[in-house]
Structure formats: structure tokens, C-alpha cells
C-alpha positions as CSV (number, residue, x, y, z in Angstrom):
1,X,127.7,140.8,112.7
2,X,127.0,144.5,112.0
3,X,129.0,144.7,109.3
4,X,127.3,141.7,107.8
5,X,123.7,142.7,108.6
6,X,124.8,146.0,106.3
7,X,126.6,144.0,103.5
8,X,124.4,140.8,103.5
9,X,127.0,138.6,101.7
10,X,127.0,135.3,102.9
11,X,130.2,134.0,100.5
12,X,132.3,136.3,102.3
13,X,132.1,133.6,105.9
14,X,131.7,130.0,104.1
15,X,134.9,129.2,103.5
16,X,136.6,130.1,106.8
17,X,136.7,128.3,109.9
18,X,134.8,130.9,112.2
19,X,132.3,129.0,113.8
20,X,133.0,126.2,116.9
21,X,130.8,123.5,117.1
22,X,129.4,121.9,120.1
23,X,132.6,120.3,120.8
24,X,135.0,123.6,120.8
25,X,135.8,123.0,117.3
26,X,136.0,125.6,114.9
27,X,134.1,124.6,111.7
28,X,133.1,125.6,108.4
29,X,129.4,127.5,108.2
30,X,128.3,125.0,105.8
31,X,129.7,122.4,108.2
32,X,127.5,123.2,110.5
33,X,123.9,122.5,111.5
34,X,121.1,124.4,114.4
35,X,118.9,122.3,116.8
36,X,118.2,122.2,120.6
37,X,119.3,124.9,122.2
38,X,118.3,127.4,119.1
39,X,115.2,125.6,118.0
40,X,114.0,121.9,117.7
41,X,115.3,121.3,113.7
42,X,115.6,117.4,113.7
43,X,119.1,117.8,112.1
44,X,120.3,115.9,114.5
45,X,118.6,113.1,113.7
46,X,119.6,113.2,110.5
47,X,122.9,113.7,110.8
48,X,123.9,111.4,113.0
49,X,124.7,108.1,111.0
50,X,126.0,110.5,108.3
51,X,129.7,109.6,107.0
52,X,132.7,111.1,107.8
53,X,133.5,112.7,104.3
54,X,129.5,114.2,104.7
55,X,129.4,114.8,108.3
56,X,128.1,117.8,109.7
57,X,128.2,119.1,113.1
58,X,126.1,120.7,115.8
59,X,126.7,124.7,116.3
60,X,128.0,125.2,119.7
61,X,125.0,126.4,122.0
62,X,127.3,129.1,123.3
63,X,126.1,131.8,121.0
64,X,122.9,131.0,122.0
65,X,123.5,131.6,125.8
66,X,125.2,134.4,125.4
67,X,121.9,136.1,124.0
68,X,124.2,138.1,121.3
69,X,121.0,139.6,119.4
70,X,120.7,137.9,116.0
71,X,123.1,135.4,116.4
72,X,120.9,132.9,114.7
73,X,120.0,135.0,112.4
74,X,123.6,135.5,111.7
75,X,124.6,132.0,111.6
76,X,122.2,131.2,109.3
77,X,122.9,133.8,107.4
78,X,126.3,132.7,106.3
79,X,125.8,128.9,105.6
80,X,124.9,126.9,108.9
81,X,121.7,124.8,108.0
82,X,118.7,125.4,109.2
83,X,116.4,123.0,107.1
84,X,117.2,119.9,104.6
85,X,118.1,121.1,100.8
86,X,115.7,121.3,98.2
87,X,117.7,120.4,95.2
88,X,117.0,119.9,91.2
89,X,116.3,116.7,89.9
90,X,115.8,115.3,86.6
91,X,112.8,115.8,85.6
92,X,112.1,112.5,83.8
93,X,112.2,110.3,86.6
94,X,108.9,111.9,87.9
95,X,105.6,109.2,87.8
96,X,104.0,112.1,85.6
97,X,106.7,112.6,83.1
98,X,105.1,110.5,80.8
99,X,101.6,110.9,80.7
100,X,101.5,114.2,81.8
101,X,104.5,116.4,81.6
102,X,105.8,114.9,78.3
103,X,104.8,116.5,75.2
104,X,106.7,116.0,71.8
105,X,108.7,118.9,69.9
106,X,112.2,120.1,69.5
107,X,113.9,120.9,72.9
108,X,115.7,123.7,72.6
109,X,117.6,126.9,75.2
110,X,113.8,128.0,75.6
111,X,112.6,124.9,76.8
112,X,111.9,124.3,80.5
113,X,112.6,121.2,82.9
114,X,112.0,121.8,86.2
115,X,111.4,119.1,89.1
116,X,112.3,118.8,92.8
117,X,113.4,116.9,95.8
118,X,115.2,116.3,99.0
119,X,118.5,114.4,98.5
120,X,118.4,110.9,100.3
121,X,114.5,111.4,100.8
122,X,113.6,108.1,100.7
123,X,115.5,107.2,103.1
124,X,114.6,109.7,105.2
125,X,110.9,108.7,104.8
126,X,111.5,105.2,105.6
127,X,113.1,105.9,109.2
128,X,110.3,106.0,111.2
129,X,111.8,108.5,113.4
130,X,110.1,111.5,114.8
131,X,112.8,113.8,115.0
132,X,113.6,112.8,111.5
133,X,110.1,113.5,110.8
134,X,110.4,116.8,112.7
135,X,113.3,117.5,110.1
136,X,111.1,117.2,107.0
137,X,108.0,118.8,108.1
138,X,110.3,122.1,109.7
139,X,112.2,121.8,106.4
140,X,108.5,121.7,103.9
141,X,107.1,125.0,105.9
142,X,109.9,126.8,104.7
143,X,109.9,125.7,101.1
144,X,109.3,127.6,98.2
145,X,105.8,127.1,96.6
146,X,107.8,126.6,93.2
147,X,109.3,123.7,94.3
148,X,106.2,121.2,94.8
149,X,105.3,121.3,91.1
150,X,107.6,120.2,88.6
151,X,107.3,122.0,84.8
152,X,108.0,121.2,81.3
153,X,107.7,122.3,77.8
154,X,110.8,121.8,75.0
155,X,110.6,125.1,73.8
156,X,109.4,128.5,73.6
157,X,106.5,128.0,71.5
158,X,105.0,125.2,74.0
159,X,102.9,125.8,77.0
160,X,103.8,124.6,79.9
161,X,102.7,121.7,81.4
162,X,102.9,121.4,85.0
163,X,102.6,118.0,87.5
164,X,103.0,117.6,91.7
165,X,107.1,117.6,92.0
166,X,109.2,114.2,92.6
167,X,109.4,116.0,96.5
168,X,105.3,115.8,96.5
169,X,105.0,112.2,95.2
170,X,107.6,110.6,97.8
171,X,105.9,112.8,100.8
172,X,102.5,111.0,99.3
173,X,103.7,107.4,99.4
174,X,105.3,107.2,103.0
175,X,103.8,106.6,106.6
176,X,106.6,109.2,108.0
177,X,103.8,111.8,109.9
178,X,103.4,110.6,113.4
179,X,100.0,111.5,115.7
180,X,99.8,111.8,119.2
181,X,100.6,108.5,120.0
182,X,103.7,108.2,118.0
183,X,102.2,105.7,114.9
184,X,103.1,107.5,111.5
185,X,100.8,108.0,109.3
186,X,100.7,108.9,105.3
187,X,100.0,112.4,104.8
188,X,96.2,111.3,104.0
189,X,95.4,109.3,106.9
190,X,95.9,111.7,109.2
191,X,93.9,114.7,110.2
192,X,95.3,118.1,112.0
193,X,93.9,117.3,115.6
194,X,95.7,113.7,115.4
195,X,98.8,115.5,114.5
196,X,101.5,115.9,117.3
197,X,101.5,119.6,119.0
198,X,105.1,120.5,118.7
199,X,104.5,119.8,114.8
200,X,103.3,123.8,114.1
201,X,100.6,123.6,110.8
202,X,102.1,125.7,108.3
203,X,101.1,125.7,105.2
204,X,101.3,129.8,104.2
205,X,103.3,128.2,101.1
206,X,100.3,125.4,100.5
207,X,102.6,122.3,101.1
208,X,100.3,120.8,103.0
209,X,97.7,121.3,100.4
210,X,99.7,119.9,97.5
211,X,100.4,116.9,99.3
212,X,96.8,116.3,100.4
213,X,97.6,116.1,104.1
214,X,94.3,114.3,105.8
215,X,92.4,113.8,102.8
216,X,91.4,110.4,103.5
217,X,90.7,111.6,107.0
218,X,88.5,114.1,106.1
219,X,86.9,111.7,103.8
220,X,86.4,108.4,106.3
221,X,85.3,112.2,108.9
222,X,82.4,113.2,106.3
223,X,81.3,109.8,105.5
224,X,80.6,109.0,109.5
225,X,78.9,112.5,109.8
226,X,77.0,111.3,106.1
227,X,76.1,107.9,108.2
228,X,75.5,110.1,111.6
229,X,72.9,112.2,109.3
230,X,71.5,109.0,107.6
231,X,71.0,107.6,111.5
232,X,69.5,110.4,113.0
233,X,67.1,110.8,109.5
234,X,66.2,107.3,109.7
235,X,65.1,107.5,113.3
236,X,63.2,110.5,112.5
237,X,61.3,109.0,110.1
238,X,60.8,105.5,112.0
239,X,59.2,108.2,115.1
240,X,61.9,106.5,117.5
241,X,65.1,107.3,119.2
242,X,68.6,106.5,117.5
243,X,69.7,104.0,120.0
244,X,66.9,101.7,119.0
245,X,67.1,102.3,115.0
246,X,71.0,101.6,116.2
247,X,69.8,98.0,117.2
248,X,67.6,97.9,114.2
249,X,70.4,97.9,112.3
250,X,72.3,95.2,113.5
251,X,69.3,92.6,112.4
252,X,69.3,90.9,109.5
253,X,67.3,90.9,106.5
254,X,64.9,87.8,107.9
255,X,65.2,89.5,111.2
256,X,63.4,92.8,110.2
257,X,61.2,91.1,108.0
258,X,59.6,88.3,111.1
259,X,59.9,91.8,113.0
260,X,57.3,94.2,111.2
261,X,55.1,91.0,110.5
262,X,55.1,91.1,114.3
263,X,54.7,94.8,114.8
264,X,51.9,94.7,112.5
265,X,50.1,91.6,113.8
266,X,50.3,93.1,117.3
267,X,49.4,97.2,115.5
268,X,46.1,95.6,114.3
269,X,44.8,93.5,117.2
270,X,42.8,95.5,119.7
271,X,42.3,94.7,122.8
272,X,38.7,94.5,123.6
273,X,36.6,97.0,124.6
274,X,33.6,96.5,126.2
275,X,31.6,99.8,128.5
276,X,28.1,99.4,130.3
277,X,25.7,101.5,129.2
278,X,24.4,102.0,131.8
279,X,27.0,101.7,134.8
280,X,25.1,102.6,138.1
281,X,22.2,100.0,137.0
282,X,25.1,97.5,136.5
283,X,27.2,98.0,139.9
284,X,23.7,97.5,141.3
285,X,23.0,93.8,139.7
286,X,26.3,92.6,139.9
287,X,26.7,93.8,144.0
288,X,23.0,92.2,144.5
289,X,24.1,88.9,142.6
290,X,27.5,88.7,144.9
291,X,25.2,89.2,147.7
292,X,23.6,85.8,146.9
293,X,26.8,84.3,145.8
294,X,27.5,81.2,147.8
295,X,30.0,80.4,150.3
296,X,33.5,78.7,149.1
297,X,33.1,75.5,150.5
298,X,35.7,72.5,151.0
299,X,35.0,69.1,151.0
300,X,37.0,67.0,154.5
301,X,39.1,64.3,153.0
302,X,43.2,64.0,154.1
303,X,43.6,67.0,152.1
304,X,41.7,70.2,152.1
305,X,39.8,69.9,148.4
306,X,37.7,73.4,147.3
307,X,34.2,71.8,146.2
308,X,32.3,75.0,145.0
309,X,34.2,76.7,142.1
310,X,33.5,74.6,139.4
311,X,30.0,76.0,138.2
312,X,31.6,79.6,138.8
313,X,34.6,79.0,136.7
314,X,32.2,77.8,133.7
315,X,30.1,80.8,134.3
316,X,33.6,82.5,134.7
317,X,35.2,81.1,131.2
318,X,31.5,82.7,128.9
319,X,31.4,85.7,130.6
320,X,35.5,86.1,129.4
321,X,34.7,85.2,126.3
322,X,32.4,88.0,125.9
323,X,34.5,90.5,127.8
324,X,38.4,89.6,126.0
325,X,36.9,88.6,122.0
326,X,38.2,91.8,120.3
327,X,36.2,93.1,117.1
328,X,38.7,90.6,115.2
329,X,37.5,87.7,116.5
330,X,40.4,87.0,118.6
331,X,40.5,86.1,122.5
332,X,42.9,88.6,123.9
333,X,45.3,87.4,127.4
334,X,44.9,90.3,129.9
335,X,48.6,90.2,131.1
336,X,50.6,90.2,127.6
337,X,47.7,91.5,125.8
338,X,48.7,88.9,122.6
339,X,46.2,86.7,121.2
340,X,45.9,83.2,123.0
341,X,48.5,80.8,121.5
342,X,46.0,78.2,119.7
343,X,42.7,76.7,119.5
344,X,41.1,73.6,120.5
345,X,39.9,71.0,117.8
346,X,36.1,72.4,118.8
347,X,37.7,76.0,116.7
348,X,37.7,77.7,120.8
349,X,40.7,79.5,121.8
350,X,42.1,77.7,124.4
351,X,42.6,80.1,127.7
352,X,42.9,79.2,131.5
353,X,40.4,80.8,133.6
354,X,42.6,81.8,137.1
355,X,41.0,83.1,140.0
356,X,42.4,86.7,140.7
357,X,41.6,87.9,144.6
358,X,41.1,85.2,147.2
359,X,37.7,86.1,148.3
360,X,35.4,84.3,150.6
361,X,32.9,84.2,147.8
362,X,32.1,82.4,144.4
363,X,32.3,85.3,141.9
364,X,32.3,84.7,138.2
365,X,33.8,88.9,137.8
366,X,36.7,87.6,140.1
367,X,38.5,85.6,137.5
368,X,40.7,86.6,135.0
369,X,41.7,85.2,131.3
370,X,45.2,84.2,130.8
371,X,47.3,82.5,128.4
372,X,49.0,79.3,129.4
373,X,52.0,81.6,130.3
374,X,51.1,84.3,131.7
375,X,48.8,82.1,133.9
376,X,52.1,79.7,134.9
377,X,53.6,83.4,136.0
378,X,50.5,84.8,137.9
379,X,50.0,81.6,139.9
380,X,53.3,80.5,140.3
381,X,56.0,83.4,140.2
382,X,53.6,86.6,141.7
383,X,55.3,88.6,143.7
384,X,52.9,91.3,144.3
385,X,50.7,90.4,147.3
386,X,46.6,90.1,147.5
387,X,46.5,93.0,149.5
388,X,48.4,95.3,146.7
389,X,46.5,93.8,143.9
390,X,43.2,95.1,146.0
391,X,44.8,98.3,146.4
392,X,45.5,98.5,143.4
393,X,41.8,97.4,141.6
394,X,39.9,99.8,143.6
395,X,42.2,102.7,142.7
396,X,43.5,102.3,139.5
397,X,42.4,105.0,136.4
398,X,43.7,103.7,133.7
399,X,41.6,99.9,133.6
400,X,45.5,98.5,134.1
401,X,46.3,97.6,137.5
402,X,50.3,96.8,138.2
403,X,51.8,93.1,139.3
404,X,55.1,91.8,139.7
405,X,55.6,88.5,137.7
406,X,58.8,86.1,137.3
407,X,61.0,89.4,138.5
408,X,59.5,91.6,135.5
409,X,56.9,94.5,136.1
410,X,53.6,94.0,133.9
411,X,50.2,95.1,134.0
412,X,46.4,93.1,134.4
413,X,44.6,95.2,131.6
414,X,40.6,95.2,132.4
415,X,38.3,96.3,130.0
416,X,35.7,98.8,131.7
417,X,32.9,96.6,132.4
418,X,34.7,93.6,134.1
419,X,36.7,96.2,136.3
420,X,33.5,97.9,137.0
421,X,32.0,94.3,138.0
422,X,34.7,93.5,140.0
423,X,34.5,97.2,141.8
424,X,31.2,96.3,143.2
425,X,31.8,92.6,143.7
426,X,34.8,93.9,146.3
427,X,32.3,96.7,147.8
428,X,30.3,93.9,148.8
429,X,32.7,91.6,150.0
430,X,34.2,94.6,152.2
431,X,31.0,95.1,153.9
432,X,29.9,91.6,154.3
């Protein structure tokens, strides 16, 4: 080994049977091949199913565990393989020959044909097999940058023309890289974090570059950061989070379109508003007329019959009107705050006048105006008790006051004046 580190002459060793394979048989350096115990090579692999006459063998892992210094080196050195050939080929068998490469003229001793491959590529390629795999890609980061292009011109006086190598158009075709998961890929289709960690990224001599490794990858990557940018802008613009301009996006066309003709029916109609001018002077009429406010009666047949609302649910329903008509004309519910559903033949919106506290007292200010289903919900599915809804009148600050309906959580919205009338027919009631 000394004396060939100082002479460097591999031709001296590659004929002569001085190497033993992993069996104990001496071999040929050329019949001879590195993996495992040296480093992973994925000769095996390939070698394997390889015919008698071609065979090659496995260097005995010996040398290796004897830790000679630069035995591998050595080995290598005088013929054993290390990576798959890169050999000549004909140069008018590549897929740019013609279109590209080709040009017409003489060819003469100056000319230049120059194209390259792996011998039984294709095969290769078409193995599916990682180690195989491992075999190519150890063997392409130790290529030659010369050999990925394939050159011609016919003779001195030409320029050259140059095209990707036969070796670069059959690495382009096949699904022979495979990821994490073991599924191959074609060198486009694949990007570097998908690719398998024992795999090293190499590409000093820009094979991975002439073969376009994870160009389609990269593409699909930036058009989902284009769409990710398009989302987020969208939802900017719109004023509202991603996630709902997410669910924007799966409507259709007619969707969207009965959508913002809702939006903007419900942007334009106002609920009422409707402030005393004068509110001390108002507390003061209203408590004085719910001090004469008569006594709910019931009538005394088999079932208990309530005989005194029906003059205060007329005086109820006008004084509604006049509190819930917004500037548009429309009658406004106080629980869904939409527009009541329809009108009766008469051109009046239909609403149902529903009695909101149960008080001892007839009280016009203790009725509410509801549409046919928010008024099903209050009287039927109300889980929020008479004692909360109190609670909740006398204290609220906002002119909402809370109410649990059908297993949902809405709001009674009161303009100012009816919850100030209501205010002070409750101040009453509590001291009476």
C-alpha cells in the first residue's frame, strides 16, 4: 500500500488475483465491489441477479476490521467499484439529437460527439428498489459535471451545440427517488425534506440541478404559498378572519350572490331608535299611569281564563308600532332584529304582541314585539327564568338584555324609551 500511494498506478494490481472477497476468495480488483461494512454503496443490490460471466463480488469486510489506514482508499484505487460506470454512448440516440444537437456540415477528425449514460440504466430505474436507488444517487454525486450534457458539432469550424445527456433524460422520466415513506418519486415531484436521510444532497457537481430534482415540488410549494397569500389578502380586504373567507370559498356562485343580497338587506335596515327627550318627566308619567293600571283579573269557569289583557295588548300592539318602525318604514322583531316576515292584506306588518314579565298589572310597556318565531321560541322554548329576565332589565347598559331560547343564546334588543318605560313600570310594581 505504500508503495502504491508513492507510484499511483492502478494497472499494476488489476489483473492479479490479490484481493479475497467476502467468501475467502481471492478475486480480481475489477471483480470486486464495496458496500456495508465500508460504506452503504447499493452495489449489492445491483449485483445480485447479475450473470455468472458478469458477476461481481463483495470485498471481504476483513480489511475493513482490521482498520489498516487507507485500505479503502487502496482498494479503490486499483479497480474495486465504488460507484456504477459512466460510459460513452452514441450520441444520436439522445431525444435532442435532432432538433437540437444536429446541425448539418461535413464531419470530420475535428468534429465532436459526446453523450453519456449508465449501462443497463433503464433497468435499473425501473426496479423500484431503494438500495438500487441508493446505487444511482451515490454513483450521480460523484460524477463528472461533463457527463450530464451531451455535445456536438461535425467539425472544427462549427460551434458547439450542447443538450442534457442520454444519463439526464432517463434520470428525468423514472419514479426511482424514494421519500420517507418508501414511494418513489420522479426527480420533480419530490422536494429535499421528503427525501430519505441516509440519501446525503450532493450536488457540488450540479446533478441535481440538471436533472431538475423537485421542480414540480417547488412549483405545486409556491403556488399554495401564491393561494396562502391570495387567502390571507382576500380576508384582509373582506375585514374578516381567514377561516371564514375559507368557508366563503366553498359557496357557489348563487350562494355568494343570495348572500350579499342578504348582508346588504340586513347592512341597511336599522333597528329603531327612539330616546325621550325628556326622560325624568317620562319615568314620572309612565310610573303614575302603572300606578292606576288595573288589576289582572280572571274570569271563574272550569278553567282559569285571564279577562283583562285584551284592551292592554291593543294599547300594547300601537305603542310597538311606534317604538320598532325603523326610519325605513319597516317593523323591526326585537329578538332576531329582521324585519317581520309579511304583511297583512290591510298593508300592516303582521307581529305578535307577547307579554314579557308576569306582573300583577296590565302594562302596555310590559309587552314585547316578536316575529311569529321568535315569539314560538320566547313562549314555548325559554329557558331563562322571570327572575333573570328582571335582573337582567333593571341592570342591563347596552338596551340588550340576554335570554336563552330553543338551546341558543340571543338577546331582547329595547330601544331607549320602551326600556326606560319598562324601568319605571317595574319600580312601581316592586313597591306596590
Amino acid at each position: 500500500m505504500r508503495w502504491f500511494r508513492e507510484h499511483v498506478d492502478p494497472t499494476l494490481f488489476e489483473q492479479y488475483f490479490v484481493l479475497f472477497d467476502e467468501s475467502g476468495v481471492t478475486r480480481r480488483p475489477c471483480d470486486l465491489f464495496l458496500d456495508f461494512s465500508y460504506r452503504l454503496t447499493g452495489l449489492s443490490a445491483i449485483f445480485q441477479d447479475e450473470a455468472a460471466t458478469k458477476k461481481k463480488y463483495l470485498l471481504s469486510s476483513e480489511y475493513h476490521r482490521l482498520h489498516i489506514a487507507g485500505s479503502e482508499a487502496f482498494c479503490v484505487g486499483i479497480g474495486v467499484m465504488d460507484r456504477l460506470p459512466v460510459v460513452p454512448v452514441n450520441v444520436e440516440n439522445n431525444p435532442d439529437y435532432g432538433r437540437t444537437l444536429y446541425q448539418s456540415g461535413s464531419f470530420t477528425d475535428y468534429g465532436t460527439k459526446q453523450d453519456y449514460s449508465i449501462p443497463k440504466l433503464q433497468e435499473y430505474l425501473a426496479r423500484n428498489d431503494v438500495e438500487v436507488s441508493r446505487a444511482l444517487w451515490q454513483t450521480l454525486c460523484q460524477v463528472k459535471p461533463e457527463v450530464l450534457q451531451a455535445r456536438y458539432r461535425p467539425n472544427a469550424r462549427a460551434e458547439f451545440r450542447s443538450a442534457p445527456s442520454q444519463l439526464v433524460h432517463h434520470l428525468r422520466k423514472a419514479a426511482w427517488i424514494p421519500d420517507r415513506d418508501g414511494i418513489f418519486h420522479k426527480q420533480a415531484g419530490i422536494s429535499r425534506d421528503r427525501l430519505r436521510e441516509d440519501f446525503p444532497w450532493e450536488n457540488a457537481n450540479c446533478w441535481l440541478t440538471a436533472i431538475e430534482f423537485g421542480k414540480a415540488a417547488m412549483h405545486i410549494e409556491a403556488e399554495a404559498k401564491a393561494r396562502e397569500a391570495q387567502r390571507e389578502s382576500a380576508a384582509t380586504t373582506l375585514g374578516i378572519p381567514v377561516e371564514l373567507a375559507d368557508e366563503l370559498g366553498t359557496l357557489s356562485p348563487d350562494e355568494l350572490r343570495q348572500l350579499v343580497l342578504k348582508v346588504k338587506s340586513h347592512r341597511h335596515r336599522q333597528f329603531p331608535v327612539r330616546r325621550p327627550s325628556n326622560p325624568e318627566r317620562r319615568i314620572t308619567q309612565v310610573a303614575g299611569a302603572a300606578n292606576d293600571a288595573p288589576d289582572i283579573e280572571y274570569g271563574k269557569p272550569r278553567r282559569r281564563v285571564r279577562t283583562t289583557n285584551r284592551e292592554t295588548k291593543i294599547a300594547a300592539r300601537q305603542y310597538l308600532i311606534d317604538l320598532y318602525t325603523n326610519d325605513d318604514d319597516e317593523l323591526v322583531c326585537q329578538i332576531c332584529e329582521e324585519v317581520m316576515p309579511f304583511k297583512l292584506r290591510n298593508g300592516a306588518y303582521y307581529f305578535e304582541t307577547v307579554e314579557f314579565l308576569d306582573l300583577e298589572r296590565e302594562h302596555r310597556e310590559n309587552y314585547l314585539a316578536l316575529c311569529p318565531t321568535c315569539s314560538a321560541k320566547f313562549n314555548y322554548a325559554d329557558a331563562t327564568t322571570d327572575e333573570e329576565l328582571l335582573e337582567s332589565t333593571l341592570r342591563v347598559e347596552n338596551d340588550t338584555v340576554s335570554v336563552s331560547l330553543a338551546h341558543e343564546e340571543g338577546t331582547i334588543r329595547f330601544v331607549e324609551t320602551h326600556l326606560i318605560d319598562l324601568r319605571a313600570v317595574l319600580g312601581v310594581t316592586a313597591e306596590v
